[in-house]
C-alpha positions as CSV (number, residue, x, y, z in Angstrom):
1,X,-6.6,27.8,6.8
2,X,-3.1,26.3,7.7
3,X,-0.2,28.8,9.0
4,X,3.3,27.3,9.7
5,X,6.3,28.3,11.3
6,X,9.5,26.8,11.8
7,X,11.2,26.7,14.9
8,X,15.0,26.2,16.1
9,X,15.4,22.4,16.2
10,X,16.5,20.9,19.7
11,X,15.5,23.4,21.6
12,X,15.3,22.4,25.0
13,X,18.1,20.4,26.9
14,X,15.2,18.6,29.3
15,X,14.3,15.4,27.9
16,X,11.6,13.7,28.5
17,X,11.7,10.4,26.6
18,X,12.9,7.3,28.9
19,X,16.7,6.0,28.4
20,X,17.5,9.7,27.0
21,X,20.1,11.6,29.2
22,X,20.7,15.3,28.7
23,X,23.9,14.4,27.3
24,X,22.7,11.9,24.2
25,X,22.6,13.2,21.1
26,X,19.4,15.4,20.7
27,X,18.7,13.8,17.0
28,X,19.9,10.8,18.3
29,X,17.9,6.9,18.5
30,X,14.1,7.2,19.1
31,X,13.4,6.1,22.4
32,X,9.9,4.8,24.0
33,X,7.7,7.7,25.4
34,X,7.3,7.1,29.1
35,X,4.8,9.6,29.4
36,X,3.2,12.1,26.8
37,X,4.0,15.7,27.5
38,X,1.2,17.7,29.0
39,X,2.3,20.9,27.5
40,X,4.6,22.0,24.7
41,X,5.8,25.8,24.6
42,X,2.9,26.9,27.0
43,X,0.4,24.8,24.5
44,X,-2.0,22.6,26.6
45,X,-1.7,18.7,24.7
46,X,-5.0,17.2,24.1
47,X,-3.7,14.5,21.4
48,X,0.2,12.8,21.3
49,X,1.1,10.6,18.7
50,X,4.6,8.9,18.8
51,X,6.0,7.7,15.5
52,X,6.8,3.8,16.3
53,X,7.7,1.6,13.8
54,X,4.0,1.0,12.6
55,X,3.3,4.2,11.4
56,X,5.1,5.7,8.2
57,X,5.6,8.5,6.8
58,X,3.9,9.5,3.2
59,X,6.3,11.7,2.1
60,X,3.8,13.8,0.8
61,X,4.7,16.9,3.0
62,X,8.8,18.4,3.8
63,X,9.5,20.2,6.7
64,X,12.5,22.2,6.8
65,X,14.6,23.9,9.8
66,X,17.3,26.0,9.0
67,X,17.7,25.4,5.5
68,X,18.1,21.6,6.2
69,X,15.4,19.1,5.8
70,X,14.0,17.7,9.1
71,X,12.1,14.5,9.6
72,X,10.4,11.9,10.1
73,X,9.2,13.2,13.5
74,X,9.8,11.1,16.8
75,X,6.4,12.7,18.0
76,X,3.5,14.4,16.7
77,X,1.4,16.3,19.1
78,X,-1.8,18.5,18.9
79,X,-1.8,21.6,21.3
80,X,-4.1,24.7,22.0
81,X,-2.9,27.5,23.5
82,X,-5.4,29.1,25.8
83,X,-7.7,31.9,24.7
84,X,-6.8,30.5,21.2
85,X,-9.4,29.2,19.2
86,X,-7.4,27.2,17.0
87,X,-5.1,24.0,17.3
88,X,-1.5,23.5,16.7
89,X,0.0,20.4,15.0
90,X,3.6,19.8,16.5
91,X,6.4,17.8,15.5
92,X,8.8,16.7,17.8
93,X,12.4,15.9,17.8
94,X,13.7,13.0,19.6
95,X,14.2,14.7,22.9
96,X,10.8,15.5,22.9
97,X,11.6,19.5,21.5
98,X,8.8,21.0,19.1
99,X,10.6,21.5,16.1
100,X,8.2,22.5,13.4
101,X,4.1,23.2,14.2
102,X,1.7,24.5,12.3
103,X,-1.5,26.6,12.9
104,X,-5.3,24.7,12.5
105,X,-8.9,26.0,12.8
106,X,-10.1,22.8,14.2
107,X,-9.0,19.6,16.0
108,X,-9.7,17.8,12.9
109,X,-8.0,19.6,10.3
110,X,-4.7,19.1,12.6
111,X,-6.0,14.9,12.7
112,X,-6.1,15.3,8.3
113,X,-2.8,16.7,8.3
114,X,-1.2,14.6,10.5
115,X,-2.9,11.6,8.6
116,X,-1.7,13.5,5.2
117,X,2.1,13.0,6.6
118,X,1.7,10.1,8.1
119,X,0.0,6.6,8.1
120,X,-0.7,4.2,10.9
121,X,-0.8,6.7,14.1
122,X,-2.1,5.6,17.2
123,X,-3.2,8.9,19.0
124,X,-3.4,9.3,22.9
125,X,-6.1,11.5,24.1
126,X,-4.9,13.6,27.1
127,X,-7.5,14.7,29.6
């Protein structure tokens, strides 16, 4: 079973990514990660994913925020929120900012849905 929601895109002014200052664009150039996020909207990380140039995006999935289509992601991320049984699949903007997520009963329907969207990721496992 899969649930989505959208979310507001840029939402946060803190960014996280290296050579990004609050004042760059928030949709602006992808920038290396200098460290994964350990939580995203209270959601404890346990897989990160940044989308470098050697992964690339099927096109079989659209996300949309707003009306306006969003994507390719900077950052995929897999979350769980405690006392959840489930696992969240989150795209990030380029300031690090979940912008779309969607709801998974197990890590590895997230890992087939990310795969679905795109090819060639290289996941981090955070502790």
């Amino acid at each position: 079973m899969s649930r989505s929601k959208i979310r507001g895109e840029c939402s946060t002014t803190t960014p996280w990514r290296a050579g990004t200052s609050p004042d760059a664009n928030p949709c602006g150039t992808v920038h290396l990660v200098s460290q994964p996020p350990q939580k995203l909207d209270g959601a404890k990380v346990v897989q990160y994913a940044a989308v470098t140039d050697d992964a690339e995006p099927t096109r079989a999935t659209r996300h949309a925020v707003g009306g306006a289509e969003f994507g390719p992601a900077a950052a995929l991320a897999i979350a769980r929120y405690p006392g959840d049984d489930g696992f969240y699949l989150f795209h990030l903007n380029e300031r690090g900012a979940v912008v779309t997520d969607a709801y998974h009963d197990s890590l590895e329907a997230a890992f087939a849905q990310a795969a679905f969207e795109y090819e060639g990721l290289a996941w981090t496992h955070l502790p």
